[in-house]
N, C-alpha and C positions, 0 to 999 in steps of 0.2 A: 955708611948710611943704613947700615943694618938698627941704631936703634934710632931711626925717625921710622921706624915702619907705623902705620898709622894704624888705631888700635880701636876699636869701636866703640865711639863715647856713649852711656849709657844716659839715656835720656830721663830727666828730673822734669817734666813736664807733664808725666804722667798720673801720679802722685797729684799733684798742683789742679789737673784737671779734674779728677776725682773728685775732690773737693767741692771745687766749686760746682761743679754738677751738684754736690749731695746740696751746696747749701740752696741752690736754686732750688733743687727740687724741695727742699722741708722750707724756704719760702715762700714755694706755690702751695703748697699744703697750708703752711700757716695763713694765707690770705683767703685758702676758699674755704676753712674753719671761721675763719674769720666773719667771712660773710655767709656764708651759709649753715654751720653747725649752732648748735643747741642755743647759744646763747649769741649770736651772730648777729649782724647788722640788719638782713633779711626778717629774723623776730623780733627784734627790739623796736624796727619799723610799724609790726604788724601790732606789738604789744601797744606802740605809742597810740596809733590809730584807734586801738579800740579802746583803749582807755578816754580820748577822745571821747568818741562815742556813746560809752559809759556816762561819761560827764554831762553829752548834751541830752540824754534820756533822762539824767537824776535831776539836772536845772528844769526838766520836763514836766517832770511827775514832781515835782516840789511845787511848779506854780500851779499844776491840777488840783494838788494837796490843800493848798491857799486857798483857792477858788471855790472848792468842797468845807472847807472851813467856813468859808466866806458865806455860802447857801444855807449851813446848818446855822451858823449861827443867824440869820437872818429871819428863818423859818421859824426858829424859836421865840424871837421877841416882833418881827415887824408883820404885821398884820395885812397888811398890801402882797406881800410876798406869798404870804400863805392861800391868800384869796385867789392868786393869780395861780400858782400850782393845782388848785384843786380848781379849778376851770378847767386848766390847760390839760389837765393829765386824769383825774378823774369824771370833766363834764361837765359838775355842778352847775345850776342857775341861780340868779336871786328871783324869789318872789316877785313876782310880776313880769319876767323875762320870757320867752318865747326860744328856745333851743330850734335850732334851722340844720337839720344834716343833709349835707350836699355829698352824694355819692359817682362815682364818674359811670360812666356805661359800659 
């Protein structure tokens, strides 16, 4: 029985471990690159919102745009419009009118 002496198996598990440890680890990297680096989930979040945001200032200032269009041209040709600005913003009267300023205390 001299050769059944028992001989010490050298383990192939270690190797195998390795591995898979590396791949864990370069897939926890790759997921918090993922989400969190340059081009990540986390900015593409923040790019989407403000581009949002962009959008609903530019529909914003488009229909301000409109509306300032809408006064100039109006001011140009309608003659009610004009009367009523220059009342409202520099004072004027018509002839035979009485101006009344009510000031607070």
């Amino acid at each position: 029985m001299a050769g059944t002496e028992s001989t010490p198996r050298v383990r192939r598990r270690e190797p195998r471990r390795f591995w898979s440890h590396a791949m864990l680890f370069t897939a926890c990297v790759l997921l918090v690159n993922g989400l969190f680096g340059e081009h990540g989930l986390t900015q593409t979040i923040r790019a989407q919102r403000a581009y949002a945001a962009s959008m609903r200032q530019l529909h914003q200032l488009k229909r301000e745009n409109e509306e300032l269009r809408d006064m100039a041209s109006r001011l140009r040709t309608d003659a009610a419009t004009i009367e009523a600005v220059a009342r409202g913003q520099l004072g004027l009267i018509r002839e035979g009118e009485i101006l009344v300023t009510i000031r607070d205390k």
